[in-house]
C-alpha positions in Angstrom: -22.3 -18.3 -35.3 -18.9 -19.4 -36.4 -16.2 -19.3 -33.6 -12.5 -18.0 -34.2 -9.9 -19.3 -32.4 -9.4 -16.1 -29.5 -13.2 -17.2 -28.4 -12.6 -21.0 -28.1 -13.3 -22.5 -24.9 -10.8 -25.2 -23.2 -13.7 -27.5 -23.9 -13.9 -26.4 -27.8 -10.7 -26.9 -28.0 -10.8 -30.7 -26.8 -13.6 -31.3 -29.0 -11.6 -30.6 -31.9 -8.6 -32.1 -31.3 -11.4 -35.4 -30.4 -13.2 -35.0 -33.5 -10.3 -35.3 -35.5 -8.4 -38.5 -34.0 -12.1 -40.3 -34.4 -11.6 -40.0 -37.8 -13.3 -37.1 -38.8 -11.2 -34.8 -41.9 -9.7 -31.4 -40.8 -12.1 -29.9 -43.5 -15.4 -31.3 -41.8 -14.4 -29.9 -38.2 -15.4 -26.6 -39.2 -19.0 -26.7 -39.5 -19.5 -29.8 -37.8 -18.5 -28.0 -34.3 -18.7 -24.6 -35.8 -15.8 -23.1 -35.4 -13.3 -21.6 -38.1 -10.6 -23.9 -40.3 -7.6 -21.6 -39.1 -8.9 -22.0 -35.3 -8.9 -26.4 -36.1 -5.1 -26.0 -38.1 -3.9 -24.0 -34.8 -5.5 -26.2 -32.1 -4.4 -29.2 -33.8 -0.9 -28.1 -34.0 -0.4 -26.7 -30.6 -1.3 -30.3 -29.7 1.2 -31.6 -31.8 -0.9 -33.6 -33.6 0.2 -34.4 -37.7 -2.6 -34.0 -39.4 -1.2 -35.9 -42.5 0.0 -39.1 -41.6 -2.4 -41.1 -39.8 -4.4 -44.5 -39.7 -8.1 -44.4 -41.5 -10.8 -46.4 -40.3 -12.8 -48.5 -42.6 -16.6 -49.3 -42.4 -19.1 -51.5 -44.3 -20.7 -48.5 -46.5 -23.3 -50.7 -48.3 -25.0 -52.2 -44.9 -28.1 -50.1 -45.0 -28.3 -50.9 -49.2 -30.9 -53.3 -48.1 -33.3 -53.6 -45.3 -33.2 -57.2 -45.2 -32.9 -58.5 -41.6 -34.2 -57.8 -38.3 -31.0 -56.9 -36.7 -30.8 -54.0 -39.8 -34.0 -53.0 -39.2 -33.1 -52.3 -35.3 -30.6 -50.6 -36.2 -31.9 -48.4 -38.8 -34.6 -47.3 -36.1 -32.0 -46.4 -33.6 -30.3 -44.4 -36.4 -33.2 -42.9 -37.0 -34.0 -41.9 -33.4 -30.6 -41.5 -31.9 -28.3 -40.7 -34.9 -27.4 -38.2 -37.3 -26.6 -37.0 -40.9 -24.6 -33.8 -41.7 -24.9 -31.7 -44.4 -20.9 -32.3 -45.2 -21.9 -36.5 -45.4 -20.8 -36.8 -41.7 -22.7 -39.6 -39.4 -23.0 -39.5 -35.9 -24.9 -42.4 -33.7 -24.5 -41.5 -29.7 -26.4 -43.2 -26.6 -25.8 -43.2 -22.9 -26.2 -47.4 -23.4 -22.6 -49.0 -24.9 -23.9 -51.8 -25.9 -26.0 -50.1 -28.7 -23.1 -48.1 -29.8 -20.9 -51.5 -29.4 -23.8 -53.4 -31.4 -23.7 -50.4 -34.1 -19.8 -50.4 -34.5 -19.8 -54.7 -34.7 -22.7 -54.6 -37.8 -20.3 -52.0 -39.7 -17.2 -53.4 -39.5 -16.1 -49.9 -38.1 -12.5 -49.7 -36.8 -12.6 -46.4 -35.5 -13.1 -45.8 -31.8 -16.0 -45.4 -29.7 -15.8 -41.8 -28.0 -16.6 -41.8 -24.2 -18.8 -38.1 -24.4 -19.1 -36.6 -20.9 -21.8 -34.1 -20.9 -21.7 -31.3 -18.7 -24.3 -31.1 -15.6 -23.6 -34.4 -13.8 -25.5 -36.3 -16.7 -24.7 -39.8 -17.8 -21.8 -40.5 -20.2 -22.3 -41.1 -23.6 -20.9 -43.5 -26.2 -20.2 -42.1 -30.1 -19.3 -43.1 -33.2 -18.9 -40.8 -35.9 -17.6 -41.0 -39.4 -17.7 -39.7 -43.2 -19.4 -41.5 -46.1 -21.1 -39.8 -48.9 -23.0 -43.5 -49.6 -24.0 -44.6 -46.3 -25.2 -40.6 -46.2 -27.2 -40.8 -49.8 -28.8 -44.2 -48.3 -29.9 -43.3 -45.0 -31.3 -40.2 -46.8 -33.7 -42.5 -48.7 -34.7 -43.7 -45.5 -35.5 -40.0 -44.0 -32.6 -39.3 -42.4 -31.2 -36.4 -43.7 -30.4 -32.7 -42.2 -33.3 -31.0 -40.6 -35.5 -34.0 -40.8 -37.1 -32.4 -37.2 -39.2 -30.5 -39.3 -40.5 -32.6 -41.9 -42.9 -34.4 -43.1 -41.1 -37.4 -45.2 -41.0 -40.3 -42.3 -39.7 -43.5 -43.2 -41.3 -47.2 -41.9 -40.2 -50.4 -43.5 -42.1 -53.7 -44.8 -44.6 -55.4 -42.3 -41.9 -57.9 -41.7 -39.7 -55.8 -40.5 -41.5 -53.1 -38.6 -41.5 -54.5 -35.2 -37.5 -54.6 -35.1 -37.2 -51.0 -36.6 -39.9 -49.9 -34.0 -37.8 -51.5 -31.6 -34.5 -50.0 -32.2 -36.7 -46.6 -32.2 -38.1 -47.4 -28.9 -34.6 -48.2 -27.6 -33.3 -44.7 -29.0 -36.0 -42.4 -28.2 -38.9 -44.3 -26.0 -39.5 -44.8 -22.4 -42.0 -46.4 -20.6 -43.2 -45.5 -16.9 -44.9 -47.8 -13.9 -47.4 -46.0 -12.1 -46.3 -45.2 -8.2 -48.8 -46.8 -6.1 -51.7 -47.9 -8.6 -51.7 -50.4 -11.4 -50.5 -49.6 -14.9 -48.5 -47.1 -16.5 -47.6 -45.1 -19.5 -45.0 -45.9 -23.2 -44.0 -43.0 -24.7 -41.8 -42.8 -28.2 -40.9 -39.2 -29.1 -40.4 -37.9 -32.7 -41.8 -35.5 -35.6 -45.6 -35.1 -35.8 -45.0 -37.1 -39.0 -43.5 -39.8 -37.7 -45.5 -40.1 -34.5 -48.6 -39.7 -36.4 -47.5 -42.4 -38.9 -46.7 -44.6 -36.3 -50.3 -44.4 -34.4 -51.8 -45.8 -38.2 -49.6 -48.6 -38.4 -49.9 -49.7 -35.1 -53.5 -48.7 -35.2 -53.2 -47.8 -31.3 -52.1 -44.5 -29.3 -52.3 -40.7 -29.4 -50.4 -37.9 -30.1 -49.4 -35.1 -27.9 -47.3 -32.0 -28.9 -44.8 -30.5 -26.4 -45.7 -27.7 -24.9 -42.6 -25.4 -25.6 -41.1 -27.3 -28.6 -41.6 -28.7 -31.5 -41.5 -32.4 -30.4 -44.7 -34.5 -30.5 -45.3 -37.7 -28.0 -46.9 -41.2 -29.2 -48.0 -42.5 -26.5 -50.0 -45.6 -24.7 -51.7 -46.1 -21.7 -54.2 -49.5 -21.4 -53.1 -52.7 -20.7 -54.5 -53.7 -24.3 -52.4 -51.2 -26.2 -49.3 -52.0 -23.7 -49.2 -55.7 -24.3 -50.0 -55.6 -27.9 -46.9 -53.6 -28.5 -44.7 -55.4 -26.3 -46.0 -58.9 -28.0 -45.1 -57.0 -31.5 -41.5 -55.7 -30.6 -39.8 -58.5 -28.4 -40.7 -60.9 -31.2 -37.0 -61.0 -31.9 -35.5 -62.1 -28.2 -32.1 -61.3 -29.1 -32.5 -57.4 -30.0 -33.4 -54.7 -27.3 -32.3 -53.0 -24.2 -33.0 -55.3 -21.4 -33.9 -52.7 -18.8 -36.3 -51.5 -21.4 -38.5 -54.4 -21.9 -38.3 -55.2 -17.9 -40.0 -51.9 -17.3 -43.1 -52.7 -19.7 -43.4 -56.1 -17.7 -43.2 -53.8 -14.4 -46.3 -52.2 -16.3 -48.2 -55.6 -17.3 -47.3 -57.1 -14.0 -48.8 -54.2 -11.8 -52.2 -55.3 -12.9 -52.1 -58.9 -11.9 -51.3 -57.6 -8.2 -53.8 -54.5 -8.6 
């Protein structure tokens, strides 16, 4: 449902105004926040913001052309878990961590600003980047990240050589892992389409799959000590990608059985 200007909400309104002085075009607002172009032109004026003269930011577009580091990889599997592709060629890449986003905005080149996104409900801040780019767009596509990729089947995985730092950055963006209170061991989770949750199981030849139980959204998961330091031996091979706080928790897991 598209929103005209009379049913705009403080909040609606501070997202546009937002959404345009992070570099997204007046003409993109509309049905990226879904609201009407007449409701973005007034909002944007009462805030006496000129809508025609104002700095661009610029962006590596080719990055993704080629898959051909591990740092690439990463962040091709954070995109993939954490990020997004409009159907207008806009790309948005949010986490509640600022280092990822920080990471993210260094590899492009971007000079736009990352957007401090306070969510309602007491939850944590998140950190955004957004932009346009029809190529960056038509590449990430070939990678399966597209509009409405939730539900279907194309998943994308990269060469041997670079799966462990694209599962990686998809762990970072959509994983967790969890220590067992009072026992030994534990549990690491990644959540994503059956496709791509099924896929991963084959490649990594461990883990099941679990659907949700009130959504479409399907669980990989692990839970011996095999399966937990196998994966954790295949995605830290690269010490100098990953969240920290990550990586400590599957050691909680690993280390809970020496003491048990």
């Amino acid at each position: 449902m598209v929103t005209s200007y009379r049913q705009l909400t403080t909040h609606q309104k501070q997202q546009i105004i937002e959404a345009f002085q992070s570099g997204m075009e007046c003409r993109m607002i509309p049905d990226f926040l879904s609201v009407t172009g007449r409701s973005v032109a007034r909002v944007l004026s009462e805030a006496n913001i000129n809508t025609k003269r104002r700095n661009r930011y610029t962006l590596l577009e080719d990055y993704f052309d080629s898959i051909d580091s591990e740092t690439k990889a990463y962040l091709l599997g954070l995109i993939a878990a954490d990020g997004c592709v409009t159907t207008t060629n806009y790309i948005v890449f949010e986490s509640i961590e600022s280092e990822l986003t920080e990471l993210l905005k260094s590899e492009l080149h971007y000079t736009g600003k990352v957007r401090i996104v306070q969510p309602k409900g007491g939850y944590a801040q998140h950190y955004r980047i957004n932009f346009s780019s029809k190529i960056m767009a038509k590449t990430l596509g070939e990678y399966a990240i597209f509009p409405g990729r939730s539900f279907s089947d194309i998943c994308y995985f990269p060469s041997a050589q670079y799966l462990p730092a694209y599962v990686l950055g998809y762990f970072d963006g959509d994983g967790c892992a969890y220590v067992n209170q009072g026992r030994s061991g534990g549990l690491v989770c990644i959540v994503g389409s059956f496709s791509f949750t099924t896929e991963l199981s084959k490649r990594l030849n461990m883990g099941v799959v679990v659907k949700h139980h009130c959504s479409n959204v399907y669980y990989w998961r692990i839970y011996s000590r095999q399966n937990i330091k196998a994966f954790y031996q295949l995605i830290y091979q690269d010490q100098s990608l990953g969240l920290s706080r990550k990586k400590q928790k599957i050691e909680q897991i690993l280390g809970s059985y020496c003491r048990g």
